[in-house]
C-alpha positions, 0 to 999 in steps of 0.5 A: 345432559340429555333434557329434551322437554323444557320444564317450567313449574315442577313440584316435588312431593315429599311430604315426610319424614324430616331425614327423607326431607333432608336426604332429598333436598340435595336435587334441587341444585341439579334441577336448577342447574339443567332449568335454570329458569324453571320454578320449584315447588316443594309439597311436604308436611306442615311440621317439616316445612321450616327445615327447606323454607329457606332454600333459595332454588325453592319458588314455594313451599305448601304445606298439608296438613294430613298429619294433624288431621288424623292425629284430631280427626278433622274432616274439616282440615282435610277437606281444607288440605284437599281444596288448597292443593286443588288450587296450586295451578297447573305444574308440568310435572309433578314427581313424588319421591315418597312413594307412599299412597298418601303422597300419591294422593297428594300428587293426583290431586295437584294434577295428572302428570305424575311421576313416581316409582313403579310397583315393583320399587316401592312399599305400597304398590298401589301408590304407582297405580296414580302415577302416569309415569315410573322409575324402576328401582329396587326398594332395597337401593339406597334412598338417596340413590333412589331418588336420584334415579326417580329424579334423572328420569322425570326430567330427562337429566344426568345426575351421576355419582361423581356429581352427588359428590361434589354436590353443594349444601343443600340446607340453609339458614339466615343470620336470624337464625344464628346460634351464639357463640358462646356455646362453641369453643375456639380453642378446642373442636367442637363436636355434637351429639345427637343423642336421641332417635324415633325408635328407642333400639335406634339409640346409642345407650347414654352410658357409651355416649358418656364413655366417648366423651371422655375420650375426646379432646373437644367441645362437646355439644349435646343436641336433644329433642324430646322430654326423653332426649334432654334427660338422656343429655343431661344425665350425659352432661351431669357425668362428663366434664367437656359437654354442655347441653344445646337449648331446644332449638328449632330446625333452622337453627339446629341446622346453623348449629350444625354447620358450625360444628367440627364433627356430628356423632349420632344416631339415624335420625333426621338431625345427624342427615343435616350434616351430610347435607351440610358437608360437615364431618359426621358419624352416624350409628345404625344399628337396627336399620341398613346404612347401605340404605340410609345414608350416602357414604364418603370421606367426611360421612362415616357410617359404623355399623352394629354386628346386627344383619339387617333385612331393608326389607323387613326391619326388627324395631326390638334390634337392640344391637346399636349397644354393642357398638364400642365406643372406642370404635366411634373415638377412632374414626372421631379422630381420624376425621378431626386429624 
């Protein structure tokens, strides 16, 4: 450990999306650990706030509400989100690990002293021009690597490989938040699926997921979101014998759900990422999107890969190779975890 300056109240900026939120709330425990006695604040978006609500390293989470002020074009609520972040006091350093210009904006408007990525690691350059100091870290790297990096640097700190992983669950919940037990199995495994994902060439077809169940030996939970995703579960149950759709779920109790689970299988979304914050078995299926960049591989956390040749620096939504992964492949490496 190399800290030098004494950090009192640090702000984290990261307002979206949910599986960033997820990825980066891992670097909690490490600033904790070399401030003990520092407080944390995280800044984020109002629809994402309950997933790090709960975390006990967090002094506070403030919510904004750029979202929803652009979707109804109110200057009002904008107004509103620019006052309150005005007023959250004096911080000794602010960190934005989005790098976006709107999250730059947000960390100005908290205060000067700004870290963040330098020009030449991020999407919007511009963003680093309100940052009073940066990281260098190719965009291309992976994202929780990424932040890492930004972060060992703000604050002065080792945060090394070996570290990552070893780390502890970095998501929680309370007992409130519980789900019955009745939907999991105590004489099988119990494995989830999360069957849907932002862009549709992100998603497994419902067909393959169909096929994977069949060959599993397990409970098998199907976990949904949207209008979309629930009929893609139903259709997944109505043509399986060992799946049962989960209820919609909020995201603390999706992330209880999770930690009561044998082994995730999904797609790169922000829901499959609960399990690798939780330290559960996972699978997670790319196919238009790098997993080299996505998500931090190990023993428990597998990524299978299309044949697809991902550019992390300009990615096709219309990659629909995601159906070309066998799902005897994913069976496999199921099996293998569950062994």
């Amino acid at each position: 450990m190399k800290k030098q300056v004494n950090f009192m109240r640090i702000a984290i900026v990261r307002l979206s999306a949910l599986g960033d939120i997820i990825n980066s709330a891992l670097i909690l425990q490490f600033i904790k650990d070399a401030y003990p006695e520092a407080k944390i604040e995280w800044i984020c978006e109002e629809g994402f706030a309950p997933i790090i609500m709960n975390h006990p390293l967090l002094q506070e989470v403030h919510t904004v509400s750029i979202k929803r002020a652009k979707k109804t074009k109110s200057l009002g609520l904008l107004l509103k989100t620019i006052s309150k972040l005005r007023s959250l006091g004096k911080f000794d350093i602010i960190i934005d690990l989005q790098g976006l210009l709107k999250s730059a904006i947000v960390s100005r408007l908290i205060g000067k002293n700004v870290y963040g990525f330098d020009k030449d690691s991020i999407r919007e350059g511009l963003a680093s021009k309100l940052y009073s100091s940066h990281a260098h870290i190719a965009y291309e790297e992976n994202s929780i690597w990424r932040t890492i990096v930004l972060v060992s640097q703000a604050l002065n700190i080792d945060i090394t490989k070996e570290m990552l992983a070893h780390k502890k669950p970095s998501l929680f919940y309370t007992k409130d938040d519980n789900i019955s037990k009745s939907i999991f199995s105590s004489t099988q495994k119990n494995i989830g699926f999360v069957v849907g994902a932002s862009w549709p060439s992100k998603t497994y077809p419902r067909e393959h997921f169909v096929s994977l169940a069949k060959t599993l030996d397990a409970n098998i939970i199907l976990i949904w979101g949207s209008a979309n995703e629930k009929e893609d579960a139903l259709f997944i149950e109505a043509n399986t014998k060992n799946t049962q759709l989960a209820s919609k779920l909020s995201l603390v109790q999706l992330t209880a759900l999770i930690d009561n689970l044998d082994l995730l299988i999904g797609n790169d979304t922000g829901p499959t990422h609960i399990a690798w914050a939780m330290n559960k078995n996972s699978i997670t299926l790319f196919g238009p999107t790098p997993a080299s960049k996505m998500m931090w591989q190990g023993p428990k956390h597998i990524a299978i890969e299309s044949d697809s040749q991902v550019n992390p620096l300009k990615l096709n939504r219309s990659d629909m190779s995601i159906k070309n992964i066998s799902f005897e492949s994913i069976a496999i490496k199921a099996k293998e975890l569950l062994s």
